[in-house]
C-alpha positions as CSV (number, residue, x, y, z in Angstrom):
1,X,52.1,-7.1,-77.4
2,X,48.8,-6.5,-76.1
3,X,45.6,-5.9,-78.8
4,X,42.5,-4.9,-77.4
5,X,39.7,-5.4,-79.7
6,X,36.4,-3.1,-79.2
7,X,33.5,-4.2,-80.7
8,X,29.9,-1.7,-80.4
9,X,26.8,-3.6,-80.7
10,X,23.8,-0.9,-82.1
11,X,21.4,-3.9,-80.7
12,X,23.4,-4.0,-77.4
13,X,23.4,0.0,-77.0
14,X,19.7,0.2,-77.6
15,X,18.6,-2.5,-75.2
16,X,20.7,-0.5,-72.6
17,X,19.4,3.0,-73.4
18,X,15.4,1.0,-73.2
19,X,16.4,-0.9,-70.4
20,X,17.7,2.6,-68.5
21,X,15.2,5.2,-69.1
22,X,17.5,7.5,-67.1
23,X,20.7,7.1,-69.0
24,X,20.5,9.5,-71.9
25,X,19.7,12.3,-69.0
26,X,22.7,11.4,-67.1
27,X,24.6,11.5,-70.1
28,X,23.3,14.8,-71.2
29,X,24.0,16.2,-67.4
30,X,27.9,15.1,-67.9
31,X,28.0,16.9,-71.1
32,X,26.5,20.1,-69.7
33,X,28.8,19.8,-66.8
34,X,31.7,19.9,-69.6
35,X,30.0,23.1,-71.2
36,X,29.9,24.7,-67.3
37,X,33.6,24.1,-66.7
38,X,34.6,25.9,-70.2
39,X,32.2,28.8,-69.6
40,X,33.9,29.2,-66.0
41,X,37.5,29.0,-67.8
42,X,36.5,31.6,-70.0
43,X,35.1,33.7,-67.6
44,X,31.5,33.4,-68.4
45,X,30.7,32.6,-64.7
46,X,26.5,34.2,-65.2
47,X,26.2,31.4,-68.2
48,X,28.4,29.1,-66.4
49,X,25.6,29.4,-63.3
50,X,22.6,29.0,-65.9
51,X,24.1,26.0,-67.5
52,X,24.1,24.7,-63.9
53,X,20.8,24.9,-63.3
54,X,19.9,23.0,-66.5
55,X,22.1,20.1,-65.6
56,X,21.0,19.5,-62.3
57,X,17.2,19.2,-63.7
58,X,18.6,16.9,-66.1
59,X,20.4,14.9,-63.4
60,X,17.4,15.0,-61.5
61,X,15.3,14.0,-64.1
62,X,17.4,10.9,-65.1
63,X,17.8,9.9,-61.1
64,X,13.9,9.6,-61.0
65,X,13.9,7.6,-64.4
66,X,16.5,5.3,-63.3
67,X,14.7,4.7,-60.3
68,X,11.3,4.1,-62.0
69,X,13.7,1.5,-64.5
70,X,15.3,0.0,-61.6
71,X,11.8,-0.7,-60.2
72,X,10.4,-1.8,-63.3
73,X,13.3,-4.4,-63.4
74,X,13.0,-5.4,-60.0
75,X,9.2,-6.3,-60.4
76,X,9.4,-8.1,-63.9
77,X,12.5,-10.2,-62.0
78,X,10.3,-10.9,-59.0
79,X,7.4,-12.5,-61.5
80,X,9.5,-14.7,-63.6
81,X,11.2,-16.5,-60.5
């Protein structure tokens, strides 16, 4: 028999969410993409579309933060070595 332990950190999960600006904006863009699909399954295709539009900027938005993190990362690697 196989036991498969999971563990969450809080310290873990907040060094990630500080260490990935974009990640709460990606997260929020997955869950809005959720909300679309049930609005279109119900019919609701006008809210569906407005949803949409609010996810994308959300995707966008984390994108541009993940890149501004990834950045970040890559210079404060490149002045410890």
């Amino acid at each position: 028999m196989v036991t498969i332990r999971i563990t969450i950190d809080p310290l873990r999960i907040k060094r990630y969410f500080k260490e990935n600006l974009g990640a709460p904006f990606v997260i929020f863009f997955q869950i809005l993409l959720l909300v679309c699909a049930s609005l279109l399954i119900q019919g609701n295709s006008v809210l569906a579309n407005m949803v949409a539009i609010y996810a994308y900027y959300s995707l966008v938005g984390g994108v541009i933060l993940q890149l501004i993190s990834f950045m970040r990362y890559r210079k404060e690697k490149g002045n410890e070595g």
